[in-house]
N, C-alpha and C positions, 0 to 999 in steps of 0.2 A: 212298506219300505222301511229299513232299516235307519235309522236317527243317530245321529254320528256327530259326536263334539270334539273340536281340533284345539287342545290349551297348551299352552308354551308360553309360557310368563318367567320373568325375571322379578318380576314384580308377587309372592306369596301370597301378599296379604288379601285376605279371605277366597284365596282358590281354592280349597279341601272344602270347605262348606260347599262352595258352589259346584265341586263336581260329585258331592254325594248326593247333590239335592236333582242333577244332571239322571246321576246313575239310579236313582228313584223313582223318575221319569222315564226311565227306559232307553237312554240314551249311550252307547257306548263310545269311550273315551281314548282317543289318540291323543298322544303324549310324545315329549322327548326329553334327553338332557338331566336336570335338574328339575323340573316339573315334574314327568313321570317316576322318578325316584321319590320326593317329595308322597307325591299321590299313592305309591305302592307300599310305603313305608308306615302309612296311615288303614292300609285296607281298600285302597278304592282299586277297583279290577282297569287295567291300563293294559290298550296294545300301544304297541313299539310302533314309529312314524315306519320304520325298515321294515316291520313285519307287513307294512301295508307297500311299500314302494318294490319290494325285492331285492332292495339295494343299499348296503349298507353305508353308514359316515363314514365319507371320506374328508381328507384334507385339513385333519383337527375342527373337525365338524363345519367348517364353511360351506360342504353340499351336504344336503340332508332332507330336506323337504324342497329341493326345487326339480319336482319329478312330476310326471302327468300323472301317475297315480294322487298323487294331493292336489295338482293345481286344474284337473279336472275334474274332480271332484269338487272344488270350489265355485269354477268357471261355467259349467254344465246349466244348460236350463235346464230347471227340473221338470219343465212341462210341456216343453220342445221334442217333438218323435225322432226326429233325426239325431240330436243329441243323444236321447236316449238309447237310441241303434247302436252309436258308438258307444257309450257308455259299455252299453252290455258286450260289447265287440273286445273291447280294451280288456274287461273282468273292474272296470272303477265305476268305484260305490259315490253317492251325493255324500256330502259333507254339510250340514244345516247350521251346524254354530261352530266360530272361530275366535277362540280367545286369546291373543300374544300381546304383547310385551316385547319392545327392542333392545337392542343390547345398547349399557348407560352410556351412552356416546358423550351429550351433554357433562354426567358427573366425570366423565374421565377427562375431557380437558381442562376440565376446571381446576385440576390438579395441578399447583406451581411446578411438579418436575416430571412432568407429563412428557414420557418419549413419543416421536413419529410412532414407531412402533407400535406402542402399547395403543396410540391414536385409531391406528388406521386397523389396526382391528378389534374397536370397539364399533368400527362401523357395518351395520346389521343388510345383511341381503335377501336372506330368505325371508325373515318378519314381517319388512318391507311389501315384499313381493306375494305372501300370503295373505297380508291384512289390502293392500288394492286391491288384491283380484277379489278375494270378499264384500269389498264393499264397492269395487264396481258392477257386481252381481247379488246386490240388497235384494232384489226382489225374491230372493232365495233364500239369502244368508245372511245368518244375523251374525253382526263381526262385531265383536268390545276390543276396547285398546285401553278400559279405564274400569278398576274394578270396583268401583260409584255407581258403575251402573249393575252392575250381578243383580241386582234387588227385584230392579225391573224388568229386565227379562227372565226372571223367574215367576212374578208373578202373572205375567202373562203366558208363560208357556204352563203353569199352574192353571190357568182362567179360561184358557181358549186351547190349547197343546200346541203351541205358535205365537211368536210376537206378530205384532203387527205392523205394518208395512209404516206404517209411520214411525214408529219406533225404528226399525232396520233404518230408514232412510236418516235417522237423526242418527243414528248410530257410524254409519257410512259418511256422512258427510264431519263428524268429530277425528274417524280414519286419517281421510284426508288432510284437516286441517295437521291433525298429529304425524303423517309422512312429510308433509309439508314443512313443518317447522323443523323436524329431524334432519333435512336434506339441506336448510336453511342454514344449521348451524356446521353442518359437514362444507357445505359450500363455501361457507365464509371463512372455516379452518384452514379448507386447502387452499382458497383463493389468497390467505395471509400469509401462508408457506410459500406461497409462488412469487408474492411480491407483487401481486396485478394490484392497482390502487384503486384507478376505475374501470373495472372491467365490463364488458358488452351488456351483460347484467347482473341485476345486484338485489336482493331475497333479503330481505328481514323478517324475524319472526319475537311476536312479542308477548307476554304469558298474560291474562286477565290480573290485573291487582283487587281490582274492587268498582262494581256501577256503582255511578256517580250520581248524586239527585239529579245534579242538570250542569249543564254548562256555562258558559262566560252571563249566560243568563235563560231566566228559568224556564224560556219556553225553547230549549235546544237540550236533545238528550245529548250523554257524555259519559265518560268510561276509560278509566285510569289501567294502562297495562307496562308491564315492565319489563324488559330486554333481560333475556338470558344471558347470565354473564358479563353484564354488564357493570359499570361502574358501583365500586361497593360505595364509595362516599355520596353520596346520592339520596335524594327526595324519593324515590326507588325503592330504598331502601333502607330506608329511617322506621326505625321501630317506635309506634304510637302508644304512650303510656298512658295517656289520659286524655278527657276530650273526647267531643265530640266528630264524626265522621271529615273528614277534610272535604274542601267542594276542589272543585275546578280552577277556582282562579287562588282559590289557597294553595293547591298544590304550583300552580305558576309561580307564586310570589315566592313558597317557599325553595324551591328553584333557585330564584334568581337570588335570593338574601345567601343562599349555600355557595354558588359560586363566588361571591364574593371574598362569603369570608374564609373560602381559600386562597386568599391574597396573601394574610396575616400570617407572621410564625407567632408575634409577640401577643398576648391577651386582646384580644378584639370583638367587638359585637358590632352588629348590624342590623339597621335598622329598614324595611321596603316596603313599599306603598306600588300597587300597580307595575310593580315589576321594577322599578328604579328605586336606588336607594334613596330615603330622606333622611337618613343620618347614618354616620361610622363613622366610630372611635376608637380609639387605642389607649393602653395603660401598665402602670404596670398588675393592676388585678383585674381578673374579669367586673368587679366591680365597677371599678374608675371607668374600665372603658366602656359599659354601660352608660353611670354618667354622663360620660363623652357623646357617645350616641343619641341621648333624652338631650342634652343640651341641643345638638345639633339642629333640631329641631322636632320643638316639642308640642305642637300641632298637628301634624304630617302622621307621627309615631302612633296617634292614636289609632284605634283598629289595625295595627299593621302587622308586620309579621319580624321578630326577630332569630337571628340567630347567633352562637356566641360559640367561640371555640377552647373554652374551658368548660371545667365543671361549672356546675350551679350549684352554689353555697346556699346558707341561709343570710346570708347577706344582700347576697344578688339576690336574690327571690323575693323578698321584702321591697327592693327597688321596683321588683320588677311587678310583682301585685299591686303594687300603687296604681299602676295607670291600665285601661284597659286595650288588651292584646287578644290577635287572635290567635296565634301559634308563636311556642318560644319554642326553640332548637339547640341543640348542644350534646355534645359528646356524652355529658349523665350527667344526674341531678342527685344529692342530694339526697337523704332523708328527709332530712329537716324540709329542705327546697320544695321537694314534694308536699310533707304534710302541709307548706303554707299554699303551696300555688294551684294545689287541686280542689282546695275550699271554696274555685272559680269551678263551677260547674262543666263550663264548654270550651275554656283554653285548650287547646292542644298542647301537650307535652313530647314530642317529638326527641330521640336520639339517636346521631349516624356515627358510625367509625370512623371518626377524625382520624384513627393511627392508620387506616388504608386510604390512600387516592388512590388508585389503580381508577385511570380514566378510559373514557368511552375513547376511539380511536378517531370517531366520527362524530360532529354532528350533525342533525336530520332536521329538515323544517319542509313539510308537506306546502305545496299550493297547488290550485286546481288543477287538477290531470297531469301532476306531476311531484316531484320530488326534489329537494335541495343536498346538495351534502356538501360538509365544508371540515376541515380540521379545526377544533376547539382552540381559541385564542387565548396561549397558554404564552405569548409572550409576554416578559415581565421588565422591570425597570435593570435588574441584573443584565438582559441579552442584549439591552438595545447600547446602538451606536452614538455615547451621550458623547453631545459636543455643544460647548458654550458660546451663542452667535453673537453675545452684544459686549460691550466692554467691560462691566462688569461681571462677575461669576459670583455665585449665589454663597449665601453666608453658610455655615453649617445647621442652623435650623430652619434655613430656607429650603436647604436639600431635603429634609427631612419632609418638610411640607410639602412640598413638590412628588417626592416618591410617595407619599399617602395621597395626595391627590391624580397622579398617574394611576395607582393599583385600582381606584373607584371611576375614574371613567370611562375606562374601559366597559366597566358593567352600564352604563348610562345609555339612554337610548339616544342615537344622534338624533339632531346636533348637540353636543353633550359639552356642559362646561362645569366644571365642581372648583370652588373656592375652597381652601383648606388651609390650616395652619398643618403641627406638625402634631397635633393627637387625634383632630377630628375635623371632620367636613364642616364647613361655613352655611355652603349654599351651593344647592342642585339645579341645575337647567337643564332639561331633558327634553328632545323629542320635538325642538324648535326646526323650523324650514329657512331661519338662516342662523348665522352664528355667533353673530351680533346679539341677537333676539335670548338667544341660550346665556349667553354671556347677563347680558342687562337682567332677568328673571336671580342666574344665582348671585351677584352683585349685591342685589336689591335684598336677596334673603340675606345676605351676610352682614349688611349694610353697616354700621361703624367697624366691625370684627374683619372688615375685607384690609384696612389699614395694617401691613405689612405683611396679610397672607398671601401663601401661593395658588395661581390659575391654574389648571391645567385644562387641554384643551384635547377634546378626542381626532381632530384632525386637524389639517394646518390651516391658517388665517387666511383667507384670498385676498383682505383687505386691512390695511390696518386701523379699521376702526376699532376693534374688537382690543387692542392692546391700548385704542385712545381711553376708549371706556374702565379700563383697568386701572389704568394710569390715575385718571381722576377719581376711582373708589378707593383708592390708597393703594393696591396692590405692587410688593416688591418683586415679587418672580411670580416668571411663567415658563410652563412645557408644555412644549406643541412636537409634532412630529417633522413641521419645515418640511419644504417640498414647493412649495407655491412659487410661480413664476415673482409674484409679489414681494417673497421672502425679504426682499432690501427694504420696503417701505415700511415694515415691521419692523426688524432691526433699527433702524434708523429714527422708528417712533418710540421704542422703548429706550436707547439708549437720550434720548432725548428728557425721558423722564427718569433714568437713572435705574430703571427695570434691568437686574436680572434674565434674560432668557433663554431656557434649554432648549435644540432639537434633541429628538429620537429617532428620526427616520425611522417611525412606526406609525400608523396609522392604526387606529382602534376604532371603528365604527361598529356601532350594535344597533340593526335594524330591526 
């Protein structure tokens, strides 16, 4: 029986090798398009997909290989009688190896002026339709869609003159994941043109970044992958200059220190522990607000993870080698920054493109046997409906303190309270079951420093205790989002003590 290799790639890189190594083996080579040109241009003997089908491209080549001469030749048990009756009945030959490549669908939207047009026919049918039926008929055909693997199934068709059915079956099963993710990203293109928000179902598809040693802890495997397409500012896609491998719960932390400090336009760093901040500062150089940050709290900071939305000088660098960290972040660093800060062995040196936010449209939080989605809470102290409940209104640097302590607790895991002046956080309370409880925790960290700073509070009072406790740590102003049947007993407790207090009619809970 005649040995018959199907390649159509869009993808070059090392196909002439691999079909002279094919054509060595005794295999003869069906081709189309830009591959068969490519291969004939070099010397390698190529028939036409037409010569084999009888029929030539039509339709600016969108039909070409969707003919029974190819797709029963793929589809065909090769060891089936009846198959083979028709086989021979038809005049179609087996097909043993198929190698394509889809048209760049992914690179083409990626494109900021990317028409429907140009869209919708980047999107691939026959590839599609070749590489399934191939590899839902492995036990025959061996089908590549990645050419990392040419290697291997040469040396087995070298070893044995056939891969082997484990192979084909790994092979088949990479297929699918790769139609699948293809179909994932065409799905969510046109579902975003239609305007369906949640529609009946919903397909993500995510690329390998890198296996992890383990997870939140060492005896749980774990494994970092990242959305095609996805947001460029991002932990995603933070290019690592130095340091050693990130784990699991660093790439968490560094997450959550990133959202934050796209709060900030003016010089900002941040500080996180366990996924909530334990300090951010502001200034006017990335240094100062550094400082601001280590002030903040300078127990918390140790082992934690910053990030900083300017360069890193050798000034900051100097600060920031002083104490030990496990990952610093920042748009770029430095020469100098560098030579001082990678004299630490295993800091991670991390940089993301602060000049693109382009955000995820969604976000995702898996639970057992199922799935969350929610729109990323991008509201900020600009959108919201500020209104002044008690009789006084807040001084001009009480504003200030108050909008830096809004931008931070939002990131707080409820019940969330953050004491703040107007460069840097006081004191974090995060992750308490009442709100009181969140309150008295950042209080206490602020403790003489809470005398004239602002509360801010991620959702509203049910009680006024929470503004009694305030009251007697000194604090002048507080922002809450209001809302609570209670609202007058709060009111009424604060102007009592002469507080300040803003609604937002937002609520910011982070569970």
């Amino acid at each position: 029986m005649k040995k018959r290799a199907l390649l159509s790639v869009s993808d070059k890189n090392g196909i002439l090798e691999f079909a002279q190594a094919l054509v060595a083996l005794d295999y003869e080579i069906l081709s189309t398009g830009g591959t068969m040109k490519h291969l004939k241009e070099n010397g390698v003997a190529v028939t036409a997909v037409d010569e084999v089908t009888g029929f030539p491209e039509i339709m600016e080549g969108r039909v070409k290989t969707l003919n029974p001469m190819i797709h029963g030749g793929l589809l065909a048990k090769q060891d089936d009688a009846q198959h083979i009756a028709q086989m021979e009945e038809h005049g179609i030959e087996p097909i043993h190896i198929v190698c394509v490549n889809l048209y760049p669908f992914k690179e083409t939207i990626s494109k900021a002026d990317v028409s429907v047009d140009d869209a919708i026919e980047n999107i691939d049918i026959g590839g599609p339709a070749m590489l399934r039926a191939s590899a839902k008929n492995h036990a025959y055909v061996t089908v590549i869609v990645d050419s990392t693997d040419y290697e291997q199934v040469l040396d087995e068709l070298k070893a044995d003159g056939q891969t082997t059915l484990q192979t084909r079956r790994r092979l088949a099963a990479k297929v699918f994941r790769h139609t699948a993710a293809y179909d994932a990203l065409i799905s969510g293109y046109l579902t975003d043109l239609a305007g369906e928000e949640f529609p009946e179902q919903v397909t993500f598809t995510y690329e390998l970044k890198q296996p992890l040693r383990y997870g939140e802890n060492p005896h749980q495997k774990a494994a970092f992958y990242s959305r095609p397409l996805g947001s460029d500012f991002s932990i995603a896609n933070a290019e690592q200059l130095h340091g050693k491998e990130l784990s699991y719960n660093n790439i968490q932390d560094a997450n959550a220190a990133i959202q934050i400090v796209k709060e900030f336009q003016q010089p900002a760093a941040v500080a996180v522990k366990h996924m909530n901040p334990c300090g951010v500062g502001v200034g006017a150089t990335i240094a100062d607000a550094f400082n601001k940050a280590y002030e903040a709290d300078p127990i918390s900071i140790f082992g934690g993870i910053i990030a900083l939305n300017r360069e890193v000088n050798a000034e900051t660098a100097e600060k920031l080698s002083g104490i030990f960290l496990e990952i610093i972040i920042a748009p770029s660093f430095t020469d100098e920054a560098i030579a001082l800060l990678t004299k630490k062995k295993n800091i991670r040196l991390l940089t993301i493109p602060f000049g693109q936010q382009k955000k995820d449209a969604w976000n995702t939080v898996s639970v057992e046997g199922g799935l969350l989605m929610q729109e990323p809470d991008t509201f900020g102290f600009e959108n919201a409906d500020i209104r002044v409940a008690t009789d006084r209104e807040p001084t001009e640097a009480e504003w200030e303190a108050l909008k830096l302590g809004w931008a931070v607790v939002k990131h707080v895991k409820s019940n969330a309270i953050v004491v703040s002046d107007s460069q840097r956080t006081l004191g974090v309370g995060a992750g308490q079951m009442n709100r009181v409880g969140a309150a008295g925790i950042a209080l206490t960290q602020a403790g003489e420093l809470a005398k004239g700073a602002a509360l801010a509070s991620d959702a509203f009072f049910p009680m006024d205790d929470t503004v009694e406790a305030a009251a007697k740590a000194g604090i002048t102003a507080i922002i809450q989002p209001g809302g609570s049947v209670k609202d007058e007993d709060s009111i009424k407790k604060a102007n009592e003590y002469g507080i300040a207090m803003v609604f937002t009619g937002v609520r910011h809970f982070k569970h």
